[in-house]
C-alpha positions in Angstrom: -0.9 -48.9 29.3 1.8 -49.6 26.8 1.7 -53.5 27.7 -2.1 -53.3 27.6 -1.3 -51.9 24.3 1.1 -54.2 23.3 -1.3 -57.2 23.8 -3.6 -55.7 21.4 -1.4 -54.8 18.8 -0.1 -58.3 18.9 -3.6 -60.0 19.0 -4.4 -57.4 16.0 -1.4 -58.6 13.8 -2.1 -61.4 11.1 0.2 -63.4 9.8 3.3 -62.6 7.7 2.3 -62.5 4.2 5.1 -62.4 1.8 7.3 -61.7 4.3 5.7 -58.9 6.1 3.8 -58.5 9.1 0.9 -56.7 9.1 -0.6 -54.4 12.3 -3.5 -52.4 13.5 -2.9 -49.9 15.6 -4.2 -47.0 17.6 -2.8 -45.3 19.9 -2.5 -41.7 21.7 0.5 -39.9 22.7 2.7 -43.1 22.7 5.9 -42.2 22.7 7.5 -43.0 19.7 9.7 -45.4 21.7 7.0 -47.3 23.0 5.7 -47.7 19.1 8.5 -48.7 17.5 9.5 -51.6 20.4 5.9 -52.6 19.7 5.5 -53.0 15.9 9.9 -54.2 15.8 8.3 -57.2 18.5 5.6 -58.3 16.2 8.0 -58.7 13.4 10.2 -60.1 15.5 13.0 -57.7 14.5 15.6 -56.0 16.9 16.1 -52.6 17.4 18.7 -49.8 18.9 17.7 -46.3 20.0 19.6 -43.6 19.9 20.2 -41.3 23.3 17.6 -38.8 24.0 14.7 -39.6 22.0 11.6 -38.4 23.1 8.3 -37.9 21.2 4.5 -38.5 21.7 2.5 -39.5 18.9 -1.4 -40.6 18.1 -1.7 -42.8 15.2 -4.7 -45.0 13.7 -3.7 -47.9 10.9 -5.4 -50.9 9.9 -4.0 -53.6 8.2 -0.6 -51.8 7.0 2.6 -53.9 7.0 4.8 -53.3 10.4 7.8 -51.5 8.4 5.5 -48.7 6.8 3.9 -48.1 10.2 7.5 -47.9 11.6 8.4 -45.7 8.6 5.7 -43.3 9.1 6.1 -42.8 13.0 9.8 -42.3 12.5 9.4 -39.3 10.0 6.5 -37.8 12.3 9.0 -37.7 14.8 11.9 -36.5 12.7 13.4 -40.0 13.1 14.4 -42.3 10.6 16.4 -46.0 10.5 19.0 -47.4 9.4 19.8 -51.5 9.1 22.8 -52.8 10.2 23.3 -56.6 10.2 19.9 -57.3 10.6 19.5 -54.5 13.6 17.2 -51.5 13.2 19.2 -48.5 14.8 16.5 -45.6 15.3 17.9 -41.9 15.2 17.4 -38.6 14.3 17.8 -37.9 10.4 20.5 -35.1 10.8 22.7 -37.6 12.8 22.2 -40.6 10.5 23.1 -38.1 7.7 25.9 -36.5 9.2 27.4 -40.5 9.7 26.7 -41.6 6.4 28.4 -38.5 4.8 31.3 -38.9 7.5 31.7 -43.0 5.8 31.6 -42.0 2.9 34.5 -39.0 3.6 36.7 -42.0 5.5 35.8 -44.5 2.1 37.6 -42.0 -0.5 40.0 -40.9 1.8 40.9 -44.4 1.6 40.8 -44.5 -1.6 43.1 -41.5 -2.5 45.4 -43.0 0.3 46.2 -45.9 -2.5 49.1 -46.5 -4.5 49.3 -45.0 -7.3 50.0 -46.2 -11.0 51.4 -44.7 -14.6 49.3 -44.9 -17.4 51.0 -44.2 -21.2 48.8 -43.6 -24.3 50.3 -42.7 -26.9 47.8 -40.7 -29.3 47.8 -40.5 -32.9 45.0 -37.9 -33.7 45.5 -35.2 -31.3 48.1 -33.7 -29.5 49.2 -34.5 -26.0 49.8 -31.1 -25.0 46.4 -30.3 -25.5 45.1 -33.6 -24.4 46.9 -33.1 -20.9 44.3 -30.3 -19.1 41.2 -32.4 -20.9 42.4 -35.7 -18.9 43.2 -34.3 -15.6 40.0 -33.1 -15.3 39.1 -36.5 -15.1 41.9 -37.6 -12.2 42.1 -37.7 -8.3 43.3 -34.7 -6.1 46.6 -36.8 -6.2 46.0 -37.5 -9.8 48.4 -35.9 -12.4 49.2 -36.0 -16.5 52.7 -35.2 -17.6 52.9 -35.6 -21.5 55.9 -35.8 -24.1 55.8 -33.7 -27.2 58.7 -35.6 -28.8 56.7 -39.2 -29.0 53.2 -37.5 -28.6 52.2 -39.4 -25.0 50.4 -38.6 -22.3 51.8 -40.1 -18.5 49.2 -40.5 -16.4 49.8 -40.7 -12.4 47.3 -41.4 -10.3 45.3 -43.8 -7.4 43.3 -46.9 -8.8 
């Protein structure tokens, strides 16, 4: 049924305009797999599912472009994508989440992991002793301010 399926959705595409493809589809139950194979194959994009996947959905569009069909099956399904060197990877929202946050984590780790350099300013107007808990508000966990009362300059130490 799905490749009867796939012929119609295929014969039921027009031509890219602007880029896009554009379906009409209707279906019930598909599995959500089934759909997004179908609509990534008329655009002629590649895909990667995640492990375990599994979801049945009915779904009636005319004339939509192939990404907002994809979209909107995805979140029905508590799915979603994520485009990776011109791959579509489909997987659950909390797990694409969880990654993104963990990259992020590893990028500033990274980036407190630096060297670090010294910074002088020497202020005219204001005191550095003052100045000091104002700046390192501003700094890195590994980030500090040292200051010199005798020549009114604050040190600063920290990643770049």
């Amino acid at each position: 049924m799905v490749t009867a399926l796939l012929a119609m959705a295929i014969a039921a595409a027009s031509p890219p305009a602007e880029g896009e493809a554009r379906v009409s589809l209707d279906v019930r139950d598909a599995p959500v797999v089934d759909v997004a194979t179908l609509l990534t194959e008329v655009a002629g994009a590649q895909v990667i599912f995640d492990p375990g996947i599994s979801c049945k959905l009915t779904l009636k569009v005319t004339n939509l472009q192939w990404l907002t069909v994809l979209d909107l099956a995805l979140r029905s399904c508590g799915l979603a994508y994520e485009e990776e060197n011109a791959v579509l990877r489909i997987a659950p929202v909390a797990r694409l989440r969880e990654e993104a946050a963990a990259r992020r984590h590893l990028e500033e780790e990274k980036r407190l992991a630096g060297p670090r350099s010294v910074t002088r300013i020497r202020l005219s107007y204001a005191r550095a002793q003052e100045m000091a808990p104002i700046v390192k508000r501003f700094l890195s966990p590994r980030g500090e301010v040292v200051y010199d009362v005798r020549t009114n300059t604050l040190i600063i130490i920290d990643v770049d």
